[in-house]
C-alpha positions in Angstrom: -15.6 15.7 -29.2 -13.2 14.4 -26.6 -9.7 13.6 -27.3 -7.2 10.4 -25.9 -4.5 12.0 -24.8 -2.8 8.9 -24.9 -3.8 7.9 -28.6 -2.7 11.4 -29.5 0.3 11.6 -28.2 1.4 8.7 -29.8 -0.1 9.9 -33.4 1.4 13.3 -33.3 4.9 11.3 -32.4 5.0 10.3 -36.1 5.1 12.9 -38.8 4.4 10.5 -41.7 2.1 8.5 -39.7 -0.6 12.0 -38.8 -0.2 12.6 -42.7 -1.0 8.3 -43.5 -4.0 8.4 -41.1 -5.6 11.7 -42.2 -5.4 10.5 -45.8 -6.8 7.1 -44.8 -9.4 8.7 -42.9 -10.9 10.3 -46.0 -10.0 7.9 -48.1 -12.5 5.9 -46.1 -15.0 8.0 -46.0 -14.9 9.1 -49.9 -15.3 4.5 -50.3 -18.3 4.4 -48.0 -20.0 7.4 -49.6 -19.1 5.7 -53.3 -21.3 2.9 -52.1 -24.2 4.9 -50.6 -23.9 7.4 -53.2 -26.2 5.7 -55.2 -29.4 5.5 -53.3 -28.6 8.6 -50.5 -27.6 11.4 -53.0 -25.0 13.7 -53.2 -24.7 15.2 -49.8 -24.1 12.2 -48.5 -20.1 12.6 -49.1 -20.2 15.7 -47.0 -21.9 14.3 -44.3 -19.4 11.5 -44.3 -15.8 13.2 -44.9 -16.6 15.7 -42.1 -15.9 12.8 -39.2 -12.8 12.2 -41.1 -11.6 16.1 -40.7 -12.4 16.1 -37.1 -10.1 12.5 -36.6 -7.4 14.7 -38.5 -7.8 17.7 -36.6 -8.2 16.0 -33.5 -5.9 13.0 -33.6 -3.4 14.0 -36.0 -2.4 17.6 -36.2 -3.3 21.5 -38.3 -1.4 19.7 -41.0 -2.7 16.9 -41.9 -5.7 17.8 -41.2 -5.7 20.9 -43.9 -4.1 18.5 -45.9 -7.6 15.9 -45.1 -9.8 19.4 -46.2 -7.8 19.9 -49.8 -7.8 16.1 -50.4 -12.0 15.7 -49.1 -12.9 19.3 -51.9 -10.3 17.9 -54.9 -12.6 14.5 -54.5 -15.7 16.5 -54.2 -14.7 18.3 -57.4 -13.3 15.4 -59.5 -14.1 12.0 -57.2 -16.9 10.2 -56.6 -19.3 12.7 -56.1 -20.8 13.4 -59.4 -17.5 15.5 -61.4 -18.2 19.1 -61.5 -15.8 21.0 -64.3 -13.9 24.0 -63.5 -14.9 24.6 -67.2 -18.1 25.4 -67.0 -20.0 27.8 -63.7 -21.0 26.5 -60.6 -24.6 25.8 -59.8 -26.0 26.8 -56.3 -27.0 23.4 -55.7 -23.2 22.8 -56.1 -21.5 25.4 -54.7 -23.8 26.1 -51.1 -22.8 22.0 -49.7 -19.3 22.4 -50.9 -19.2 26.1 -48.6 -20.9 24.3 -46.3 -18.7 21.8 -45.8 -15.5 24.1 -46.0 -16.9 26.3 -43.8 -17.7 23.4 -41.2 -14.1 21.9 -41.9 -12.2 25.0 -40.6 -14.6 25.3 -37.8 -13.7 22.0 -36.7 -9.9 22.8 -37.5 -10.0 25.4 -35.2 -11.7 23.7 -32.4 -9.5 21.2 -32.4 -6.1 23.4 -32.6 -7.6 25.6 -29.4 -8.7 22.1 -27.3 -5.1 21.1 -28.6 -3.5 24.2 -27.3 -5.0 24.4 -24.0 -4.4 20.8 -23.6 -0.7 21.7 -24.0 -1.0 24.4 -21.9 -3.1 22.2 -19.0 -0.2 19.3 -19.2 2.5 21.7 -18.6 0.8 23.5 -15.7 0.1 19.8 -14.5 4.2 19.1 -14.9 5.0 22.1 -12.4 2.7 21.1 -10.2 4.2 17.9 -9.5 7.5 19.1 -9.5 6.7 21.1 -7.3 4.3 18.7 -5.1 8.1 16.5 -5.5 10.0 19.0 -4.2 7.6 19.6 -1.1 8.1 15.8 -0.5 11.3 16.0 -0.3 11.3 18.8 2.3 8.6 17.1 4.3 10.6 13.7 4.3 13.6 15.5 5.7 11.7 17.9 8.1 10.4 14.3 9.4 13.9 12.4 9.5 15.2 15.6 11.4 12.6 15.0 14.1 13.2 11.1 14.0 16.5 12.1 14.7 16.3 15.3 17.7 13.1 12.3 19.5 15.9 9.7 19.3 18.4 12.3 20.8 15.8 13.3 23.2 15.2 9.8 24.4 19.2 9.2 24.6 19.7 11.8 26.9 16.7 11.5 28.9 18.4 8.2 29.8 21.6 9.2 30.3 20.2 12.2 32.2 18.7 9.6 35.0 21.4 7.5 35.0 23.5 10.5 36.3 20.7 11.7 38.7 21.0 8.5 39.7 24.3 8.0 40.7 24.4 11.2 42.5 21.4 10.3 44.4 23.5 7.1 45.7 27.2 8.5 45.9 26.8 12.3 47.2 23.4 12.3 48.9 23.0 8.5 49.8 26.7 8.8 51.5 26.0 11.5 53.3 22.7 10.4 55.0 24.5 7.0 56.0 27.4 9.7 58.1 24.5 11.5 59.2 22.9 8.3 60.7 26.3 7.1 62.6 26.2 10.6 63.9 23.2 10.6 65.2 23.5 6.7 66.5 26.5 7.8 68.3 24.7 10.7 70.3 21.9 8.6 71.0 24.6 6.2 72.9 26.1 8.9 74.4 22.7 10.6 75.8 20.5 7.4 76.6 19.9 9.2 80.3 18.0 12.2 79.0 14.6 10.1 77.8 13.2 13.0 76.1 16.1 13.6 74.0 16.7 10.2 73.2 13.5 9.6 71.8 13.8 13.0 69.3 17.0 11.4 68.5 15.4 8.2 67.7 12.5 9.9 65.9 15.2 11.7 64.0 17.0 8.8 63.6 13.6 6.9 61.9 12.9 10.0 60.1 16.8 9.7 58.0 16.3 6.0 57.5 13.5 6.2 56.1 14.5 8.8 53.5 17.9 7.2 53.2 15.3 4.5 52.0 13.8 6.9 50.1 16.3 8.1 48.1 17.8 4.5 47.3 14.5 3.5 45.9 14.2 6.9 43.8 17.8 6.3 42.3 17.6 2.4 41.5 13.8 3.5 39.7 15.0 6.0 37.8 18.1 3.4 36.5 18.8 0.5 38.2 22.5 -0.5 38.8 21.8 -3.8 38.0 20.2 -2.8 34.7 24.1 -2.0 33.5 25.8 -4.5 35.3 24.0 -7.9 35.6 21.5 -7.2 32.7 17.7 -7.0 32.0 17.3 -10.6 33.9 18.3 -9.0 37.5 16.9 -5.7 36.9 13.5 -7.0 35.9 13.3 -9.6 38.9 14.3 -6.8 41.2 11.9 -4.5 40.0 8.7 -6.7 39.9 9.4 -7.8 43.2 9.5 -4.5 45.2 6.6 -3.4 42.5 4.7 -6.4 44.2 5.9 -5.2 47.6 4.5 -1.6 47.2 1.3 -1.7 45.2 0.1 -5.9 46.2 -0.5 -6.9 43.1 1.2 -10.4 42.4 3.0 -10.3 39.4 4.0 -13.6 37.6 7.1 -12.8 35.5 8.1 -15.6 32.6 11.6 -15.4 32.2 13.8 -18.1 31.0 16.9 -18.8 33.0 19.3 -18.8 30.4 18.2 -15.4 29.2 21.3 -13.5 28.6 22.5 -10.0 27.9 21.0 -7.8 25.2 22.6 -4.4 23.6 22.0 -1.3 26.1 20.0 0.7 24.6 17.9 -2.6 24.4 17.2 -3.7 27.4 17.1 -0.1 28.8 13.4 0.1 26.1 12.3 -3.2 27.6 12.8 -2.3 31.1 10.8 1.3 30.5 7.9 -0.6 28.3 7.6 -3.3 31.6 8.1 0.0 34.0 5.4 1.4 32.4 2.9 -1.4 31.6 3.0 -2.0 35.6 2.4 1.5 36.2 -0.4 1.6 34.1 -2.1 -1.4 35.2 -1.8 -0.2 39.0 -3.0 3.3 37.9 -5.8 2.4 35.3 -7.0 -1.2 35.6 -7.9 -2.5 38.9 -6.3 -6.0 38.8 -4.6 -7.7 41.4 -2.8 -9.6 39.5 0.0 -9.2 36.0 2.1 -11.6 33.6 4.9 -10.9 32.2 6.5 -13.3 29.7 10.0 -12.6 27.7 11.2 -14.9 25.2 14.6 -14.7 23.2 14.1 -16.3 19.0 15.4 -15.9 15.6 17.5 -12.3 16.9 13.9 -11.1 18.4 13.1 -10.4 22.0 9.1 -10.7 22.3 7.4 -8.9 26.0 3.8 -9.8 26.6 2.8 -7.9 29.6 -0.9 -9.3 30.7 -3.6 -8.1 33.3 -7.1 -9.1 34.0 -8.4 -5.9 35.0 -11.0 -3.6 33.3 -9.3 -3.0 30.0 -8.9 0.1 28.0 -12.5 2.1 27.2 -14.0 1.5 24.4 -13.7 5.6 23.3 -10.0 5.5 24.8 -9.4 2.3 21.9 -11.3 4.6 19.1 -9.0 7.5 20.1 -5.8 5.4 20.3 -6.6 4.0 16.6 -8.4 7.0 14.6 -6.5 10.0 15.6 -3.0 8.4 16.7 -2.6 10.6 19.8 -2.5 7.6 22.8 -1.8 8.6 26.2 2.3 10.2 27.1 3.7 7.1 28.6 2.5 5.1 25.3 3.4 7.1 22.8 6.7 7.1 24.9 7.1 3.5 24.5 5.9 3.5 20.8 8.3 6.2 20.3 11.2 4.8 22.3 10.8 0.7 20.3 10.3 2.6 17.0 14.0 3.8 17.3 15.3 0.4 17.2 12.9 -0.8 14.6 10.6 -2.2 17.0 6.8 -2.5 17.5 4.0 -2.3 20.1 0.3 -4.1 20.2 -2.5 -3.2 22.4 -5.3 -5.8 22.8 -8.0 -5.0 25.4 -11.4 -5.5 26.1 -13.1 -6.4 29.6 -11.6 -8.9 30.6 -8.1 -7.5 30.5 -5.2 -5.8 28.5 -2.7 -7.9 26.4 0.6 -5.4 25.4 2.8 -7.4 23.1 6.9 -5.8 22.2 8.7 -7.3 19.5 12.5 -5.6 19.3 14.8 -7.0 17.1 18.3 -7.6 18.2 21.4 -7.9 15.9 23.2 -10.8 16.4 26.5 -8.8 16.0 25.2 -5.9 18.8 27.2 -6.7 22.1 25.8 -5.2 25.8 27.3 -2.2 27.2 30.5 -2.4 29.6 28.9 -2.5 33.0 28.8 0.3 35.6 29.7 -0.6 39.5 26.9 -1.2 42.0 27.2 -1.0 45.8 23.3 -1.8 46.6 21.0 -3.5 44.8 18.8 -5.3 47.4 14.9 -5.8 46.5 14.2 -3.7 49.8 15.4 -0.6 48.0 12.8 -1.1 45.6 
């Protein structure tokens, strides 16, 4: 017989009401084996006040339930089974149903105290254990807010680490390939007679234009001047166009003209997301043209960025969604929105990759102070 642990634990709340039910209970039973007593026979009262000790057992308690045994054997004796005086001996046609049914009465007392008592015990283990499964929730919820934090860091510095590499790029090493260049312009002047010479000097002279070149582009891509002083508008126009220049794909790039300036950190994510999403499509997707569309509503900058190639494999999609481990650049740009509550959509099939950004942006957030700029043309892209 099973119990209800929630029936239960409401009965044995009650001290008077585990003592009312087990009386009731054979109270009940004693009526209903009155009526039958007439055509079913003695044992029929047995039969029927057993049920009632195992509710008092089970449902009510060790008290009330002895209490259910003395009350079911002082009706047996004097109640509506047929009277038997103490006066006179017991028959064995008496005496064997009423052993029987004490004997059957205790039995099912002591069931029900042991299912009681390891019930007891079971919801106590069960109480540790979820304290305990609590406290390792706890621990895991910080362990994961302390790597939210260091991946935020991370990205914070990577930034600010190519911003610096950046500007030494363009004041030390920039600066002193421009000097080298009058030097060697000069000596070319000066030794126009010797042919041979001149043209070494004019090879050479090629040669550290073309890495002054070089380093230019390296600095503005890994943080565009104009991404701190004129804002994501100049830096993105910039960038699309020398990305067109160097890898021929015409990109169509959506951006209002009264688009103005965003928090830092903010459009710093959305010039890495676009920076990326071109990469990728010249990398992976074989389409010679892109779109990219920004719109400003309701303190939300949205980015689609669009292509018509190939799309994303159909094993590379199952990948990205079952197991959560997308490629590094990605995860980089899931990782980099997510800091500023943001989100990131991937829709591809055949035809073409759709990469939607939403970012909010506070209404009270005001743009960083902006950083001098001594070059910004589209050819050093």
């Amino acid at each position: 017989m099973g119990t209800n642990p929630s029936l239960s634990k409401r009965i044995l709340g009650t001290t008077l009401l585990q003592y009312a039910l087990a009386t009731v209970a054979v109270v009940t039973a004693l009526l209903v084996s009155s009526m039958l007593n007439t055509w079913a026979g003695e044992p029929v009262a047995y039969v029927l006040l057993l049920p009632a000790i195992a509710f008092s057992a089970w449902y009510c308690g060790i008290g009330p339930s002895l209490l259910a045994i003395g009350l079911a054997i002082a009706n047996a004796l004097y109640g509506v089974i047929p009277p038997i005086h103490t006066f006179r001996g017991l028959t064995p046609s008496e005496v064997v149903p009423l052993l029987a049914f004490l004997f059957s009465s205790i039995v099912i007392v002591a069931l029900a105290e042991f299912r009681r008592r390891q019930h007891e015990k079971l919801r106590r283990a069960q109480g540790e254990l979820e304290t305990r499964v609590q406290a390792r929730t706890a621990d895991l919820d910080a362990a994961n807010q302390n790597l939210r934090k260091l991946s935020a860091r991370l990205l914070q510095l990577q930034d600010d680490e190519r911003r610096r590499i950046a500007r030494e790029l363009h004041d030390s090493v920039g600066q002193m390939l421009a000097a080298l260049n009058m030097n060697l312009s000069a000596v070319r002047a000066d030794i126009e007679h010797l042919s041979k010479t001149a043209n070494a000097l004019a090879d050479s002279e090629s040669l550290v234009h073309e890495m002054t070149t070089e380093v230019r582009t390296i600095s503005h891509l890994l943080h565009p001047p104009l991404l701190d002083e004129a804002g994501l508008s100049s830096a993105l126009r910039w960038y699309v166009d020398g990305f067109a220049l160097r890898s021929k794909i015409q990109v169509d790039l959506d951006l209002p003209a009264d688009f103005g300036r965003l928090p830092r950190e903010s459009e710093t994510a959305i010039f890495r997301v676009v920076q990326e999403c071109l990469t990728n499509i010249h990398r992976h997707s074989g389409s010679s043209n892109a779109k990219i569309l920004l719109r400003q509503r309701d303190h939300e900058v949205v980015v689609e960025i669009a292509d018509k190639g190939k799309g994303i494999p159909p094993e590379k999609r199952e990948e990205m969604s079952s197991s959560g481990s997308p490629g590094i650049g990605i995860r980089g740009m899931r990782e980099r929105l997510r800091q500023l509550s943001g989100t990131l959509e991937i829709d591809s099939n055949g035809s073409g990759t759709v990469i939607t950004v939403h970012l909010p942006v506070p209404e009270s957030s005001q743009p960083a102070s902006p950083i001098a700029v001594t070059d910004t043309s589209p050819a050093a892209a």
